[in-house]
Every structure is written in structure tokens, then in C-alpha cells.
N, C-alpha and C positions, 0 to 999 in steps of 0.2 A: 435322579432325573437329569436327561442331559438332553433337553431340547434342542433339535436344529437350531430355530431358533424364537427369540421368546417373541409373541405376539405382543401389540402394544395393549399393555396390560390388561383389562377387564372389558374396554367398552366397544371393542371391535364385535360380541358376539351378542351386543345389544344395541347394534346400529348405533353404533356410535362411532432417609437417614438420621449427668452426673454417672459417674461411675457407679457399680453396684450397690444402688443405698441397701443400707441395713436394715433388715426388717425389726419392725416395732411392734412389742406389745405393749397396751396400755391396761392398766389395772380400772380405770375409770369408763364407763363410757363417752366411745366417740362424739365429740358435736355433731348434730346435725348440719353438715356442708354441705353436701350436694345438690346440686342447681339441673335442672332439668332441661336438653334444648331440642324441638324436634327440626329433622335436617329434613328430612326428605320422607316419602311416603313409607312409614313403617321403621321408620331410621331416625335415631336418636344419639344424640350427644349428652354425658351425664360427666358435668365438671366436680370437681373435687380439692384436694391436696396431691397433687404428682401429675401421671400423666391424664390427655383426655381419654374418657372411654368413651367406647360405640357400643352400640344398641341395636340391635338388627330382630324386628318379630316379624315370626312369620307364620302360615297358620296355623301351629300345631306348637310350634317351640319357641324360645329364643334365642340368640346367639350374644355373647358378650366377648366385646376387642378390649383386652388389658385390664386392669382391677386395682390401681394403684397400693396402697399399702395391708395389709394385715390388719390392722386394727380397725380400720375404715370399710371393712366388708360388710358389719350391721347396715349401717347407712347406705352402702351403699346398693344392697337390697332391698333396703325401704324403697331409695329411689326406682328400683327397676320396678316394683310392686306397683309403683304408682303410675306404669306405661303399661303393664303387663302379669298375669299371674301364672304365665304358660312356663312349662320347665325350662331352664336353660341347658341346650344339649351341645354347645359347641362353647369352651371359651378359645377365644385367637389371642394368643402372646405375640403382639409386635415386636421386644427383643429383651433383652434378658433382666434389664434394668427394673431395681426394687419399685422404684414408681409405677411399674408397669404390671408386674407379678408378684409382688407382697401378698396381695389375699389369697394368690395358688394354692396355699396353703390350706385355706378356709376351704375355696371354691369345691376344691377335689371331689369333694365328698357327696358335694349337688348336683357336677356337671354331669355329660354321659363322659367325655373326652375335653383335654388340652391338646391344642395344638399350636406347630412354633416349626421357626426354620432350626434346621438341625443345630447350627452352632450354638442357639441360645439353648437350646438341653443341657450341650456340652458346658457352658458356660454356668448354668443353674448348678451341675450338677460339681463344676469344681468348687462355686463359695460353698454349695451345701455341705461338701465333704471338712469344711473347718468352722461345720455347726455339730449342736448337740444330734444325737440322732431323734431327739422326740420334736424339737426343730424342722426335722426337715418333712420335707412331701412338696408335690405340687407340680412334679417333672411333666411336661409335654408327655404327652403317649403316642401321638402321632409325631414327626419328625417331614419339614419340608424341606426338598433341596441337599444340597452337600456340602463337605466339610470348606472344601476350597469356594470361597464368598464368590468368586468372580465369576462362578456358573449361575447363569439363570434358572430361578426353577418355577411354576406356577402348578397351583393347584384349585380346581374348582369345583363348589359346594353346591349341591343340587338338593335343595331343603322344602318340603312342599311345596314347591311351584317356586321357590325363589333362589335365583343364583347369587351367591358369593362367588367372588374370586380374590385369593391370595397370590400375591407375586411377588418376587425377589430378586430385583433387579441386581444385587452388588452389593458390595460394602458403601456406607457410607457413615449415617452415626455409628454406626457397628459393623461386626461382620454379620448380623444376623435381624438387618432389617425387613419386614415383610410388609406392605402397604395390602389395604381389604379395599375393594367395591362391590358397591352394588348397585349391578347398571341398571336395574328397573329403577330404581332411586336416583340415580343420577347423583350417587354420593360417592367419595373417595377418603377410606380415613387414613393419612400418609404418616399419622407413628408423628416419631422424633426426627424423619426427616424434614419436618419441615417445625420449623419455630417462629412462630409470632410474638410481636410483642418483647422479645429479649434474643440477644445473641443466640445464633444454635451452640449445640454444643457436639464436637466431634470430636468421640471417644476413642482416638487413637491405641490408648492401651486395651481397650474391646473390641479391636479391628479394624474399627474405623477409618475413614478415610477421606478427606477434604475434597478431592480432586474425583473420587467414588460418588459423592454426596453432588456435587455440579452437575455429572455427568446423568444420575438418577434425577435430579429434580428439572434438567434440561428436557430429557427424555418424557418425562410426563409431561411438563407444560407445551411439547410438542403437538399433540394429539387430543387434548380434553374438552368436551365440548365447553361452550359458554357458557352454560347455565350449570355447570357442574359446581355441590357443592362439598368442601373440604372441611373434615375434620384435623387440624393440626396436633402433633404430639401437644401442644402447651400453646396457648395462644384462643380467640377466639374462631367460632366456625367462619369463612370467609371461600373468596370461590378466585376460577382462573386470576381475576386482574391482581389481587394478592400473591398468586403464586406466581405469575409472570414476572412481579416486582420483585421477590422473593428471588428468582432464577437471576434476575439482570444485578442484585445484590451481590448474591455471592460469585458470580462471572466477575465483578467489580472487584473483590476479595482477590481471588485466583489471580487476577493481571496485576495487580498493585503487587502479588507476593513475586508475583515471574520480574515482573519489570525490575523490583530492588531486590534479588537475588542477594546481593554482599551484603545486606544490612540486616540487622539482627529484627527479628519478632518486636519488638520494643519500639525501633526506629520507624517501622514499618507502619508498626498501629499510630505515631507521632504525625507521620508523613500523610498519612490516606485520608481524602476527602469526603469526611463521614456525615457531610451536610445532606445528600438526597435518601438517606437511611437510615439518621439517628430516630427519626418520631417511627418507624415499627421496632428498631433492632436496638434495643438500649440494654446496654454494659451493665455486667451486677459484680460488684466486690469480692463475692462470695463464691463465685461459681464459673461465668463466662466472663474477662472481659477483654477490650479491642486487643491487649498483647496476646494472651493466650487464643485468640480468633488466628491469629495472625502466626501461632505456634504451631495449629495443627495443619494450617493453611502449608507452612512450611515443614512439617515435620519435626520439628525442634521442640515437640512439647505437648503435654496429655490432653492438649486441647479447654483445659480447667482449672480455677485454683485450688493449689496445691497447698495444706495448709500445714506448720512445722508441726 
């Protein structure tokens, strides 16, 4: 797909960005975690362990965005049971990461079709090949957009009277991020490009791209209406004034890394004024914090900690 050029995203034809976790089996059953939120009319957020999922029923089927882990697919059935008992005929993989596609595996077999931007196939299909072969399943069948991230590509779902749209603006957490709306909803679920609540994480060695990630979250807070609500990859559901903050955030990132160019990722996180952004964007040990922010910001580094 090699659009002239890419419309701004979904809401023009409704008037209106961890590295590959490991999939887990558990011998035990799953807890019941799963929390229930509805967003918009028909449209659901269903929190977990990994990332958020979406919920999209419409009158005949339903649609599921990401599935977090494998062993977490019981529950997280119960939950969709408890919005819906219509089949699910579409699930949407936002990018390739195990929080997101773990239960691929399970799902296969109840969806009609997966679908994902092409690279996260590609990507599934390189950890799968150093699994067991009884391991593997769960690949996308549909494939969005192309190899090279920096082509826009959009695809729209015409599902009993209700539009989805997927679109791919760029690299950012990845090369193979794809945000869902649904403009009768007036919802937006934006993946891992967007992170509340904790440091994003920009997975440089999956594509990603700091300066991809500004530019995607610049571009949506340009155009969305006010009353628009957002599902974040991680974080709670929240709307423009969050993602406004969210854009002038990491705009904040970007200039603190241009301005101290000579200075290493380390001095940089020391230096930067993290008083107007610590209470949404708070540092974890484990995962993201202000040096390695400041590593992918600069390129100097996997964007995550790295553990010996």
C-alpha cells in the first residue's frame, strides 16, 4: 500500500508507538485479573497483566485489539463473555510484543482472521522460528502496509454497519505500530505508542524510533476531537488533554536530547527538568528509566534495561 498520501487517521470519514517477552505457560490456572471498562458506545477496554485490550462489538461479531499473554486467554474470555457472546471475527495485533500477542496462539483457532502490519509477522515469525515447532501458531493472515516503516499505510473495516480504521503512521515504539479507531465511538486505541503512568518504552532494537514516536503522537494530537476517548498501550483510558501533555512531554525529551548533544544519556537524564512530568511518567528499575529514556531519545541504547 503506498498511499499518496495518508489521511489523518480515522476521524476525517466520521466528521470529525519490553522487547519480545516470552510467552508463558502456566500449569495452574490463571487468576482472575481482568477489570472491565467501557469507553465509548460498543467499545470496551479490558485491563490485565501486559498490554490494554480493545473491545469493539458490533452487531453480529466482535472484534479484539491484542490479547496480552498466553496463559491469561481463559480470563481473558470470561471477561469478553461478560460484554458479549457474539463470535470474535477480527483480532488486531498492535505490534509484535508478547504482552500484546501471547494468546495468538490460543486465539487462532476461535478467530476468523489476525491481522498486524506486516513487520510484526515478520517479527513473530523470526522469535517463532527459535521455538519449539508445537510452540508456535498465531501469525497474522492478513498483513498491513510494508516492509520499509516509513510508508504510511491505512486499512478500513466495514463490519455490520461499523467502521474500524487501522493506521500506520511510522515507526515509533516499533517498526510495526498500528493505532485502531472507531469514529462512531469516538475512541482511539493508540498501542504502546502512547504510555501512561510510566516511562514509554522505545524499542530501538524492534525499529523503533524516539524521534518516529514525537512525530506519530504530534500528528494525532493535531486533529482529534475533544471529546475523544483513548485507550493507551498501558496506563489508564484518558482523552486529548492527556495526550496533549503526553506530546509536550516528549517534545520536552527531544529538545533536552538536541540541546546536550556531547553529553552522554546518563548526564542528560541528571540535567533535564523532570518536575512538570514525574506524577504521569515515573521511572521503573526494571524496565524504563530517565537514562535509558534519554538512550533511545539519543540513539545510544535499547531504550530498556538491559539485565547481565
Amino acid at each position: 500500500m503506498r498511499p499518496s498520501h495518508l489521511l489523518p487517521a480515522f476521524f476525517l470519514v466520521a466528521a470529525l508507538p519490553l522487547c519480545a517477552h516470552a510467552r508463558h505457560r502456566a500449569a495452574d490456572p490463571a487468576p482472575k485479573i481482568h477489570k472491565v471498562e467501557k469507553v465509548g458506545e460498543n467499545v470496551y477496554c479490558i485491563f490485565g497483566q501486559g498490554g490494554n485490550i480493545g473491545l469493539i462489538v458490533t452487531e453480529k461479531h466482535a472484534v479484539l485489539i491484542d490479547d496480552q499473554f498466553e496463559r491469561l486467554v481463559p480470563g481473558l474470555l470470561e471477561a469478553v463473555k461478560t460484554i458479549t457472546d457474539k463470535p470474535i471475527k477480527y483480532l488486531i495485533n498492535t505490534h509484535f510484543h508478547g504482552d500484546h500477542t501471547g494468546g495468538n496462539v490460543v486465539l487462532e483457532k476461535q478467530v476468523t482472521t489476525i491481522l498486524a502490519h506486516t513487520n510484526v509477522r515478520k517479527r513473530m515469525q523470526t522469535v517463532q522460528a527459535k521455538l519449539e515447532p508445537a510452540k508456535r501458531g498465531g501469525l497474522p493472515e492478513l498483513a498491513l502496509g510494508e516492509a520499509d516503516p516509513t510508508i504510511k499505510a491505512r486499512l478500513d473495516i466495514h463490519l455490520d454497519g461499523t467502521e474500524i480504521h487501522l493506521v500506520h503512521y511510522g515507526p515509533g515504539h516499533t517498526d510495526g505500530d498500528m493505532m485502531v479507531g472507531v469514529p462512531s465511538a469516538l475512541v482511539l486505541h493508540m498501542a504502546d505508542t502512547f504510555f501512561l503512568g510510566m516511562l514509554p518504552f522505545i524499542d530501538i532494537e524492534g525499529g523503533g524510533s524516539f524521534d518516529g514516536l514525537v512525530a506519530q503522537v504530534s500528528t494525532v494530537a493535531s486533529w482529534v476531537p475533544d471529546t475523544l476517548k483513548i485507550i493507551p498501550g498501558h496506563g489508564p483510558v484518558c482523552g486529548k488533554k492527556e495526550l496533549l501533555h503526553y506530546r509536550d512531554f516528549l517534545k520536552a525529551v527531544q529538545a533536552h536530547a538536541k540541546a546536550n548533544a556531547a553529553k552522554s544519556p546518563k548526564e542528560m537524564a541528571d540535567t533535564f527538568d523532570k518536575a512538570p512530568w514525574e506524577a504521569e511518567w515515573k521511572p521503573s528499575s526494571q524496565f524504563v528509566t530517565w537514562e535509558t529514556l534519554f538512550q533511545a531519545a539519543t540513539g545510544k541504547g535499547p531504550g530498556r534495561v538491559v539485565k547481565p
